[in-house]
N, C-alpha and C positions, 0 to 999 in steps of 0.2 A: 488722239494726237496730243503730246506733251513735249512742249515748246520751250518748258524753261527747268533749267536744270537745279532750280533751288527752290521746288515744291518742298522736300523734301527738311528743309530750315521752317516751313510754315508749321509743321504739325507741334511745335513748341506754345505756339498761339493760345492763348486761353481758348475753351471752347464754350460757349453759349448757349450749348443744346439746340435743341429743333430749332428747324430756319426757322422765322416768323415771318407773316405777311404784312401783315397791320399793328398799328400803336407803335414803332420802334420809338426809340427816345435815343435821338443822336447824339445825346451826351455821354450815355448809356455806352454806345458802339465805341465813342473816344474813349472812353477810360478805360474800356476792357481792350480795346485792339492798337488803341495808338500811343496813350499818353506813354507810357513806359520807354519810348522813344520821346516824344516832342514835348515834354515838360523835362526832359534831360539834356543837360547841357551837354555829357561826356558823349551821348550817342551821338551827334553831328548831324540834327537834326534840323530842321525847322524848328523852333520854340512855339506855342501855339498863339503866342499873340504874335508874332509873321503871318503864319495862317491866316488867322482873322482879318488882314489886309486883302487877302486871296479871295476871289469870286467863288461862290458855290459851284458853278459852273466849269470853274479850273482844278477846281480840287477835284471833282466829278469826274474828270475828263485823266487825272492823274491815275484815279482807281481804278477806271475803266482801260485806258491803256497808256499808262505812262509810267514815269517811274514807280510808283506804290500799284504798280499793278500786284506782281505778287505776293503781297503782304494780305491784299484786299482778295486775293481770288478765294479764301473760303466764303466770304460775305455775299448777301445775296443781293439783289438790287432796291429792296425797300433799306436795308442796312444802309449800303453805298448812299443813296440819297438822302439819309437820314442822319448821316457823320456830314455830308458834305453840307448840310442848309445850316445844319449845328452850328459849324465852323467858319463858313462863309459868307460876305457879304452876298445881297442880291445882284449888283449891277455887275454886269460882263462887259468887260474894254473890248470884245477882241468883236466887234460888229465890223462890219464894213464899210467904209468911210465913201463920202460921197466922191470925191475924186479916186477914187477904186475904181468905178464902174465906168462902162466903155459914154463913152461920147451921145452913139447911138444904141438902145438897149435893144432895139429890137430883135427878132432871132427869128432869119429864114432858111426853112428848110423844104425842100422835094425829096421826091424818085431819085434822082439824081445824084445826092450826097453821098447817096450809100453805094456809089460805084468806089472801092477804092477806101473806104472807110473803113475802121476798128472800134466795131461795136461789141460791148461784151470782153470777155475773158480771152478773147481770139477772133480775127477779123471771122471766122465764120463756124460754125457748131461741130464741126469736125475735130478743133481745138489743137490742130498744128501748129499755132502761132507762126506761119508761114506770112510773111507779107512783099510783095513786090513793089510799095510805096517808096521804097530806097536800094540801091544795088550798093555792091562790096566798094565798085572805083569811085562812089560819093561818099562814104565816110568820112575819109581824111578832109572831105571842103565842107563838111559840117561847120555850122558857127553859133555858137549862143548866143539866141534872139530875146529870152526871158528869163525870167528867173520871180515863181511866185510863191510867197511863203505864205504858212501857216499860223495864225495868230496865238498864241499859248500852246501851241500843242509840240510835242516833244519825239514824236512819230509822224511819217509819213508813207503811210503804207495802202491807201487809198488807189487803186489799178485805173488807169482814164482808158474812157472812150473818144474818140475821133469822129465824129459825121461832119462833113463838110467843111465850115468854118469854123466849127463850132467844137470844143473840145468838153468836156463833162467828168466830174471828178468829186469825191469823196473826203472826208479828212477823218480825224481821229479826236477833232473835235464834234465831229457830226454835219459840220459843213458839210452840203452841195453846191458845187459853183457851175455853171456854164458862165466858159471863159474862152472869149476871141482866141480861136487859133492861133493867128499872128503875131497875137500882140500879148496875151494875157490879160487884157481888160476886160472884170467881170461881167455879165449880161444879165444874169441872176442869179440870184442866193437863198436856198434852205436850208433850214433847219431842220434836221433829223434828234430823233430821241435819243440815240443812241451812237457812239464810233463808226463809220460807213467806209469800210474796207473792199467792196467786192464792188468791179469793175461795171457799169451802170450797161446794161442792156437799151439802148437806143431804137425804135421802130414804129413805124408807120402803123395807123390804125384808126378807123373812122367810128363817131357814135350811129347807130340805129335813124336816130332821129335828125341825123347832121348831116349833109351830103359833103361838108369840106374835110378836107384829109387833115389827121391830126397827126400828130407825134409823141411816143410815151418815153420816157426818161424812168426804168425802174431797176432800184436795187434794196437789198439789205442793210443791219444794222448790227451791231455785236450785244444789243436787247433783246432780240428776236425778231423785230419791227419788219416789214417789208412795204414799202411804196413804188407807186406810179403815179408820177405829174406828169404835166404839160412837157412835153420839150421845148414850147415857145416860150411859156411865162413862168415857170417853175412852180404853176398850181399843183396844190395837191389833189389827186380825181381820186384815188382811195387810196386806204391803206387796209395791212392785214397783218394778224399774227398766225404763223403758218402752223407752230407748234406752242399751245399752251403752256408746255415747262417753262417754270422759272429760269432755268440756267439755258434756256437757246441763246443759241450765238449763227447770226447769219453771216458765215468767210467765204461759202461758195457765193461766185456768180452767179446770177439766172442766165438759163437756155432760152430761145423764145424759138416758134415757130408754129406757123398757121394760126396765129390770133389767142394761142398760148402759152405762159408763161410761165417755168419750171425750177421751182425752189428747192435748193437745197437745204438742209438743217443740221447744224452741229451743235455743240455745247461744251459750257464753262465744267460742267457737272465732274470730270477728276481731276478738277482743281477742288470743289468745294468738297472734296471728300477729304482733303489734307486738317479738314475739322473733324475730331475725333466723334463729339455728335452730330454731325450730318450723320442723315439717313441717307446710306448709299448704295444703291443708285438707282434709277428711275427712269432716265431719257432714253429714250429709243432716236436712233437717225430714220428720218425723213425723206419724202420726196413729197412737195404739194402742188400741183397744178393749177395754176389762176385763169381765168379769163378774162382777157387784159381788158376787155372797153368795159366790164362794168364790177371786176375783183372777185365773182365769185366761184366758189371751188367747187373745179372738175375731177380730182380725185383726189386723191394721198394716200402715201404705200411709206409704210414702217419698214427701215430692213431686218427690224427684230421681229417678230408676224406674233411671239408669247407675249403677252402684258407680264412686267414685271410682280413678281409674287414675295412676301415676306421669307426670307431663308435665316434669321438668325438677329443676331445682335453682336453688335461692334464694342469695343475696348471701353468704348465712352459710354455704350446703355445704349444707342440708340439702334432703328433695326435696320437691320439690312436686307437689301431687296437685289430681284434680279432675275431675270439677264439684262445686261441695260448695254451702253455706249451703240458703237458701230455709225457715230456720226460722218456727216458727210463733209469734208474742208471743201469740196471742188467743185466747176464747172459742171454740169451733166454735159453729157456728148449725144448728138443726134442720128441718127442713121434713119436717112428719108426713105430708102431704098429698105431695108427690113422693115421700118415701120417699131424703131425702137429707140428706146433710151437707156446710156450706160452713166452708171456712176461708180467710183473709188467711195470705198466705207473704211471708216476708223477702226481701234481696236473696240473693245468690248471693255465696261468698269466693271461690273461684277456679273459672277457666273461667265459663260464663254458659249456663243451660237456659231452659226455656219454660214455666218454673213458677214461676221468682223473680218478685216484686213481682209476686202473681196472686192471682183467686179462683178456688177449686180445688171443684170439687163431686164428692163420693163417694157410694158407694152406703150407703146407710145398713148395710144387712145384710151388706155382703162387705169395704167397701172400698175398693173400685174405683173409680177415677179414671172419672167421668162425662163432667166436662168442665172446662178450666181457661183464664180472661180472666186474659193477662196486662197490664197498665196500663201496663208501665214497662219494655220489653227492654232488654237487655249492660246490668244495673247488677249488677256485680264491686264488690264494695267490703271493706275491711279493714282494720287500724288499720298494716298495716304500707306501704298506698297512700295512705293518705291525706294529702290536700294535695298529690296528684299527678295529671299529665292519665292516669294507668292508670288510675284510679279510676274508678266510676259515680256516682251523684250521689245515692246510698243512701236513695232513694224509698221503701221497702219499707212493707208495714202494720205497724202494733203497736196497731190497732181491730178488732171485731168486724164483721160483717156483720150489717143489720140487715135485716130480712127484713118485710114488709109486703104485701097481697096484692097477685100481679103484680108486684110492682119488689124490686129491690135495692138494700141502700143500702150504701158503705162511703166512707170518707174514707182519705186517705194523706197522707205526710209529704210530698210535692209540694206540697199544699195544693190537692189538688182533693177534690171530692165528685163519685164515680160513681152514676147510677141504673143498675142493669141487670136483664137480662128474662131470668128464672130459666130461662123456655121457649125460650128462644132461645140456651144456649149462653152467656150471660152477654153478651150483645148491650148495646152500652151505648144506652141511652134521652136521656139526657144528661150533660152533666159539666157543674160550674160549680166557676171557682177560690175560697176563701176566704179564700185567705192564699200569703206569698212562699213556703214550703218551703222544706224544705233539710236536713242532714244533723240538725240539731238543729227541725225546722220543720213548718208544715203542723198535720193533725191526728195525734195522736202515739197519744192510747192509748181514744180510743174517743167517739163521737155519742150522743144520743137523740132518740126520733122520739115524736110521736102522733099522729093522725089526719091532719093537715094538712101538717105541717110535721118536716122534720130539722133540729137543731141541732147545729151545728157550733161548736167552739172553738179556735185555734189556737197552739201553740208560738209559733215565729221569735221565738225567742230572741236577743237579741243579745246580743255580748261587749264588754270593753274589751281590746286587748291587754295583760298586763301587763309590769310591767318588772323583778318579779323572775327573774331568771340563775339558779338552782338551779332546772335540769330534772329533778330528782329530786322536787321540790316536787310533793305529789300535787293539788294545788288546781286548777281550770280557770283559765282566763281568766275575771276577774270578770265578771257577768252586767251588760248594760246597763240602767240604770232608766230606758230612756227607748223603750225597742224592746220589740216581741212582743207579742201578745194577740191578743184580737178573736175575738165572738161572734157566728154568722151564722142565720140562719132561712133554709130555702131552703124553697121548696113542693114537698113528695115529688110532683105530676103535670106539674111539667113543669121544674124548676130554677130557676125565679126564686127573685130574692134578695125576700125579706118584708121582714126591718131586718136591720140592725146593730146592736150595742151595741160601740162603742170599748172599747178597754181602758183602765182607771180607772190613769192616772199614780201612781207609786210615790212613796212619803217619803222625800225626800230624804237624811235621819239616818239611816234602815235600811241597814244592812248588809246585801249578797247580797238586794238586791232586784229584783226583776221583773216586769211585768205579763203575762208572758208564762201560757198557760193551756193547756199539754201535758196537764193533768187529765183523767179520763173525764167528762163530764158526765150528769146527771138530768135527767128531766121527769115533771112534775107535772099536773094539770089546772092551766091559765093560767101554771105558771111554769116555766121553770128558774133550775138549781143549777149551778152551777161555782167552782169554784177556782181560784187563780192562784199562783204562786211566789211572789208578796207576803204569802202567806198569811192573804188574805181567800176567804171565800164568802160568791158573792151570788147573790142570786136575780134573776131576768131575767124581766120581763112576757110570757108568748107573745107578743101583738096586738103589741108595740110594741120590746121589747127594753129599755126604761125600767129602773132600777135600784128593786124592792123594797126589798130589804133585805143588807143589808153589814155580815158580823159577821170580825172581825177574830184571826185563830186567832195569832198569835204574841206568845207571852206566856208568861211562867212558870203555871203550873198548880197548883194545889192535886187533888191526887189522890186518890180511892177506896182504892187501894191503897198508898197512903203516899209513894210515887217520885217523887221530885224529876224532873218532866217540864216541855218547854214544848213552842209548837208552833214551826213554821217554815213553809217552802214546801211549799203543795199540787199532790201532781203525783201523776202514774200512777193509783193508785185515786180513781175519783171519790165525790160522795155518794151515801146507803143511804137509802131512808126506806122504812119498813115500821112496822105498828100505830100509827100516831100518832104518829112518832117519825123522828129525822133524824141521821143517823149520819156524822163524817168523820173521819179520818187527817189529824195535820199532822205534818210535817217531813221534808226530801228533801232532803240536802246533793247526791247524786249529778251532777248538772249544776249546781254553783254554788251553789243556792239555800240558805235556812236550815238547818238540822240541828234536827231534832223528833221528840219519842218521845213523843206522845201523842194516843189515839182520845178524841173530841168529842162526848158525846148530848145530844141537845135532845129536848125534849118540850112540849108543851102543857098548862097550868095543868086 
């Protein structure tokens, strides 16, 4: 999956040759990759004694996902580290201040929370993001109970969980917070290695040696990283790197069931191929299985089954390898009842398998490749092909499978929506398109279903070219306010289209605006939820697609925790609603859109 449309301005970048692990010299990585920007005045840069005012930690936190994300995505993570300790002081401002934290810390949890709660990527592993914690006629008496930002960070894209009172949540600075439901007052805080984007898996679970009932809090990182703490006190009980490649990136959620714990694995790797010496490519998509009370692995299943092998040499001298990609962006989906696990795979970087852009079904218990629909064959794609006829047309998924009895549901950045027939080998039942696709297009990061009906919402995203000349400039091509969106109902028994709901034209005055709706969407009894890079969410009539309600996320914020936050464009996680309550993330400069550091709770009077 290729998320930003100005890989393609990186391959200008000096190249460095083979990644390296060890010895980088961070002054080294500044002069060959940054200075020619920030010892220039004309480029409109930061000057590098600015920098030098800046925490290691935030500059870090900029390469990893913020604005100089793209500039930094050939770099590897000793690199990254090694420009940012260069250039940065030590001390980080953006701690948690003692009037931050709740009154009372403690944090209790039973059997019981989890009636009603949103744990994970979807209140349950089937992955409809169906929730009945809010109906269509409570909308409108919705009211903004909080508003909590993110200290330095320039993204908000961290998916929350719900159990009880207790809400649980990711940043882009690497924060974890458990954060009072009601109020936003934090309870406790970690620190993660790495950006923690994928929505934390929440669940009961007791040690061998312990008769009292514990709680595990476990998610990924955009380092590779995966943990489980405490849910009460935000200890860490282990950690694990699921895939040894340097370029893993963890975007899927974990699945959890029966005392295991199910990782997905993606990667940075056709970004770092936009360096003409990178060796590429190498990563194979994952699946690892944990076991949650004491970390260690129950299986793992490659969806490439060939170890990549040397095929040649690249433009720059260095070799190329392959078959490599077919990462995993998504939730896995469960099926108790077959006694399986499904996941959405990426495209393939080099060479091309019969796993990329597919649904991939495993055995639950071993592993095992059962069976794999692929949607989309030879899509090769890389940021060092692209805008070329080498290239595939980088279809891949970055949605879950939504699982419903007898059928299959999944969308893809094509801009189709698959049924398929679980008993048949992933046999497709029907397709219907809902939108143009395309590398930035289609459905991006996830549907929901109920009874009747799948809702789809669509990226095609449009650009303007622009006209400034400094290809070092990490910005995209401005987003078009006049392209992208679009809401579909299809009926899960046979693919007709229900309605439409257009996408609601952008304000003209706004900056990085879009109507474009890559967001994961919700449903509710009679409504859905969605987001758009303009940074509204509105809620959408089932029967009709009609426009409820239209509340407008970007705005400067008054905070809980005192942080000058606002929001921006809604994209990648979509909304939460669990107990009464309705939860969203605003700001997403990544593809163009606004830049926002702040989670959104409404409640009912």
């Amino acid at each position: 999956m290729r998320l930003l449309p100005t890989l393609g301005l990186l391959v200008v970048l000096t190249s460095c040759g083979s990644t390296q692990t060890a010895g980088v010299s961070g002054e080294d990585v500044y002069n060959e990759r940054c200075a020619s920007c920030h010892n220039s005045i004309e480029a409109h840069a930061p000057m590098l004694g600015a920098l030098k005012q800046m925490s290691a930690t935030r500059i870090l936190r900029a390469l990893d996902f913020g604005v100089m994300m793209s500039v930094a995505n050939p770099l590897d993570r000793p690199q990254r580290e090694a420009v940012a300790k260069w250039i940065g002081t030590p001390e980080d401002k953006s701690v948690v201040t003692e009037t931050t934290y709740c009154a009372d810390r403690g944090v209790q949890l039973d059997f019981h929370d989890f009636q009603g709660a949103w744990s994970g990527w979807s209140p349950n592993n089937k992955n409809a993001r169906f929730h009945t914690g809010l109906r269509a006629a409570d909308i409108p008496k919705l009211k903004l109970k909080w508003a909590f930002g993110f200290e330095g960070d320039t993204n908000a894209f961290g998916a929350p969980s719900v159990v009880g009172g207790l809400l649980f949540v990711g940043s882009a600075g690497g924060s974890v917070y458990a954060l009072d439901r009601n109020s936003g007052c934090v309870k406790w805080l970690f620190q993660a290695d790495g950006p923690v984007r994928t929505a934390p898996a929440v669940t009961p679970f007791s040690f061998v040696t312990d008769s009292d009932e514990m709680y595990a809090v476990m998610f990924g990182d955009q380092i590779g990283w995966f943990y489980c703490l405490d849910a009460k006190t935000g200890k860490l009980l282990w950690k694990k790197k699921p895939e040894a490649h340097e370029s893993t990136k963890l975007t899927g959620s974990p699945a959890v069931h029966d005392g295991i714990v199910y990782v997905p694995a993606a990667s940075w790797e056709e970004g770092r191929a936009t360096n003409s010496g990178y060796a590429c490519c190498t990563f194979r998509g994952s699946v690892t299985a944990f076991r949650i009370q004491d970390g260690t692995q129950v299986w793992k299943t490659f969806m490439i089954q060939e170890e990549p092998k040397a095929t040649g040499k690249t433009v720059g001298a260095a070799p190329e390898w392959g078959p490599s990609g077919a990462g995993i962006w998504s939730a896995p989906t469960i099926d108790v009842e077959r006694g399986r696990l499904y996941v959405t795979t990426g495209n393939n970087y080099s060479l091309t398998s019969a796993t990329s852009d597919a649904v991939v079904a495993l055995e639950l218990t071993s592993g095992k490749i059962v069976w794999s629909k692929q949607l989309t064959p030879n899509d090769a794609f890389t940021g060092r092909c692209a805008g070329t006829p080498e290239c595939g047309p980088d279809y891949d998924f970055g949605s879950s499978v939504i699982l419903r009895p007898k059928v299959m549901l999944v969308g893809q950045k094509s801009g189709n929506v698959f049924a398929l027939d679980p008993e048949a080998e992933g046999k497709i039942l029907w397709q219907q398109r809902v939108g143009k696709g395309g590398t930035n297009g289609g459905v991006q990061w996830g549907m929901a279903a109920d009874d009747s009906n799948v809702y789809a919402a669509v990226s095609d995203v449009g650009r303007i070219r622009s006209q400034n000349k400094n290809k070092l400039d990490p910005r995209p091509n401005p987003v078009d306010p006049a392209i992208g969106g679009g809401l579909t109902a299809l009926r899960i028994r046979d693919g007709n289209k229900t309605w439409f709901a257009a996408p609601q034209p952008c304000d003209a005055a706004r900056a990085s605006c879009s109507p474009a709706q890559p967001a994961a969407v919700t449903a509710i009894p009679g409504a859905v939820l969605a987001g758009s890079v303009d940074g509204h969410l509105r809620a959408y009539s089932t029967k009709d697609g009609k426009t409820l309600w239209d509340f407008d996320t970007t705005r400067e914020w008054q905070t809980v925790n005192g942080v000058k936050a606002n929001g921006g464009a809604i994209d990648g996680a979509g909304p939460v609603v669990a107990q009464g309550m309705l939860f969203q993330q605003s700001g997403y400069s990544r593809n163009g859109g606004a830049a926002g550091n702040v989670l959104l709770a409404w409640g009912l009077e």
